[in-house]
N, C-alpha and C positions, 0 to 999 in steps of 0.2 A: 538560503542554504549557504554555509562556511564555504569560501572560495577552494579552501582543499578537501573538500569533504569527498568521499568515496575511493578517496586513494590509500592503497597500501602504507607501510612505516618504509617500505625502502622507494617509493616513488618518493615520496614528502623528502625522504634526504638525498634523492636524485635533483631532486627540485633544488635544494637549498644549497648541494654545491656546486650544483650546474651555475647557476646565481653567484656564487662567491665566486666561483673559478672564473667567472664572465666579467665581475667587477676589478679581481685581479691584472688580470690579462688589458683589459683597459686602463688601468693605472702606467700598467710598464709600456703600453704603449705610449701615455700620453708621456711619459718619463722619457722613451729614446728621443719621439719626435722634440719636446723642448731641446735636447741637447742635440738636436740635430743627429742621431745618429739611426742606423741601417735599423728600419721596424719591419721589413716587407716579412719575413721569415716567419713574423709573428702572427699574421693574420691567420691562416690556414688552424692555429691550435682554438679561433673562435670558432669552430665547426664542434667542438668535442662539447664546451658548456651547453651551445644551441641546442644539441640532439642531446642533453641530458635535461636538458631543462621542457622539451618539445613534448616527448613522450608522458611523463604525468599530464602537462596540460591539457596532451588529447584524451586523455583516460578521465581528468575532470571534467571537460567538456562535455564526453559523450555519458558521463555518470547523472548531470546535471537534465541533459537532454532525455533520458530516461527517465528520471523524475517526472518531466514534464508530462511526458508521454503517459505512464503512468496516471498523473491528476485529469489530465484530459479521459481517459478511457474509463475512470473510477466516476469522472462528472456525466460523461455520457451514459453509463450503465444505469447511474441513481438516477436517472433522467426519467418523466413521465414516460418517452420514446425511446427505450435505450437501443442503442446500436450493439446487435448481436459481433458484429466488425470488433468492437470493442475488447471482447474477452481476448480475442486473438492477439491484438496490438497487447492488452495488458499482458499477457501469458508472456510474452517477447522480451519485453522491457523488466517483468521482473528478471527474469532468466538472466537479462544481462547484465543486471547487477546486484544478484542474491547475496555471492561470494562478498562483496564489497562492505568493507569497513563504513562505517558512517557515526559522529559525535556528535549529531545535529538530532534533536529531540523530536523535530520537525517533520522532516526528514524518516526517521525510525517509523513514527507514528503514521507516514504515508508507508511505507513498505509494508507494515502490518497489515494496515487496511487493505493493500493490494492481495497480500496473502490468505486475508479471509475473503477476498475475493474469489482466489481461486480456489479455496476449499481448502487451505491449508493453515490450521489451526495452530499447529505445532511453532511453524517460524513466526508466524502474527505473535503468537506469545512469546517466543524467543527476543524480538527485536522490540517489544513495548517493555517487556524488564529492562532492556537495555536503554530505552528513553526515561523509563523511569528511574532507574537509578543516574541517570546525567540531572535530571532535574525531576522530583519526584513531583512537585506539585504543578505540570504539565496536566492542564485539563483533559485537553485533546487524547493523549495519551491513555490518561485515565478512566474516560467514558470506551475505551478502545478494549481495558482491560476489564471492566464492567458488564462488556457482549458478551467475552470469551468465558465471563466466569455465567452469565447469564443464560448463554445460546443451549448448552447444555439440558438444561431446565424443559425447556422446549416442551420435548417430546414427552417426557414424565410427566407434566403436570398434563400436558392436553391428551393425553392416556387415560387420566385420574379424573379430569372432568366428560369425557366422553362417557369415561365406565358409571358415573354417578353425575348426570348434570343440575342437580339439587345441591352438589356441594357447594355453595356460595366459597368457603374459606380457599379453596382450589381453583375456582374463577376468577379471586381477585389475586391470586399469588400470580396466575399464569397471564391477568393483563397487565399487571408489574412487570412479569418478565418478557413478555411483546413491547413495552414500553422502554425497557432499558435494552432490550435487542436492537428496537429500531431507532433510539438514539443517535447509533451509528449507520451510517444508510448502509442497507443493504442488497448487497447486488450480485451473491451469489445464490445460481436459480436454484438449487436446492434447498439453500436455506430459507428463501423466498418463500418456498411450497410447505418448509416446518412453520415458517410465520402464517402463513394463510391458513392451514390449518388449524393454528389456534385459532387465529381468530373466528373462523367457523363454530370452535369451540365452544367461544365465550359469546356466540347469538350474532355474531358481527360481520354475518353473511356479505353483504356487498362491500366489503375492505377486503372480504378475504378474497372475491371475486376478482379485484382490484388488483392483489397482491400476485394472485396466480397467473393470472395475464402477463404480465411483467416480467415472471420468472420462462411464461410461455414464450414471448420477443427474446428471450437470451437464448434461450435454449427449447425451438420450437419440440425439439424431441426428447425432452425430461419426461420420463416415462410417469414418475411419481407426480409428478404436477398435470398432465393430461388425465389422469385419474383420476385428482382430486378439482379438476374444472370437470370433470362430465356429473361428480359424484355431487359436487355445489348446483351444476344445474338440475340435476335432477330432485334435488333435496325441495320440499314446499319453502318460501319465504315466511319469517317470521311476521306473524300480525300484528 
């Protein structure tokens, strides 16, 4: 991550003439003291660059530290065991740096994810155009914009194969798009219970078993996913 990444346009030039004002003020220092002459006057004016220069570094700091927090709670969620804790921390740390500029491809591509995390489709797509156009052929990015265009899919085609399970051409579209869904791990329990679903869909009874459990440890009271784990167990297993 860019050492100034997450800060405004007017911290970044807080920064940089906190820094020139700091380097000046050190010059005329070192200028009185060679000639010997009265510099005490002058120290009290390093208080002004320090607190200009102090303030972005703590807003990059704590932007940096959010991040972290962030990859940790998105590792824990994709987790075989994920920590229901998890959503909470992630919910926090996006919050505190939604607002926040970022020119780090990297970076975007983690916000995103954190945002389809929490169900928010709108800013995940907002902030991957924004990595993709810094660097367009950003994989990461790209498999990122591949879900959002994919997730959608979802529910239409495992509609389509529900209503006719003979359509082959509708089963394979919709293990395509479980496949480019889950590309990107997925770790919002709703969307968890659209994937298991399908795959119920497509015959693939114990993944989707798998899948709903999962989305049940994040969110033991997702009404949609308690429905569809009674409605799996009660279904016969395929032979």
């Amino acid at each position: 991550m860019p050492t100034l990444d997450g800060l405004y346009p007017f911290e970044k030039l807080m920064l940089y003439l906190g820094a020139g004002f700091f380097v000046a003020l050190a010059f005329a220092l070192i200028f009185l003291a060679l000639r010997s002459k009265p510099f005490v006057k002058l120290l009290p004016f390093f208080l002004i660059p320090v607190l200009m220069m102090a303030w972005p570094s703590i807003q990059s700091v704590e932007f940096s530290d959010n991040a972290v927090t962030i990859q940790k709670s998105l590792d824990s969620l994709s987790s075989d065991n994920p920590d229901p804790a998890a959503s909470a921390s992630l919910k926090v740390a996006v919050g505190n740096v939604a607002a926040r500029p970022s020119s780090d491809p990297a970076t975007l591509t983690l916000l995103a994810r954190a945002s389809l995390a929490l169900g928010d489709t709108k800013a995940a797509s907002a902030r991957i155009e924004q990595a993709l156009a810094i660097d367009p052929k950003f994989s990461a990015a790209a498999d990122v914009k591949d879900r959002l265009e994919a997730q959608p899919k979802l529910q239409e085609l495992t509609k389509r194969v529900e209503a006719d399970p003979k359509d082959e051409a509708a089963k394979q579209q919709l293990q395509q798009t479980i496949a480019t869904v889950k590309k990107v791990p997925v770790v919002n329990p709703a969307t968890l219970t659209e994937v298991a679903n399908a795959e119920a869909a497509v015959g693939n009874k114990p993944q989707a078993t798998t899948t709903v459990n999962k989305a049940l440890k994040i969110d033991p009271k997702l009404t949609q996913a308690v429905q569809l784990k009674q409605k799996l167990a009660a279904s016969p297993s395929p032979q």
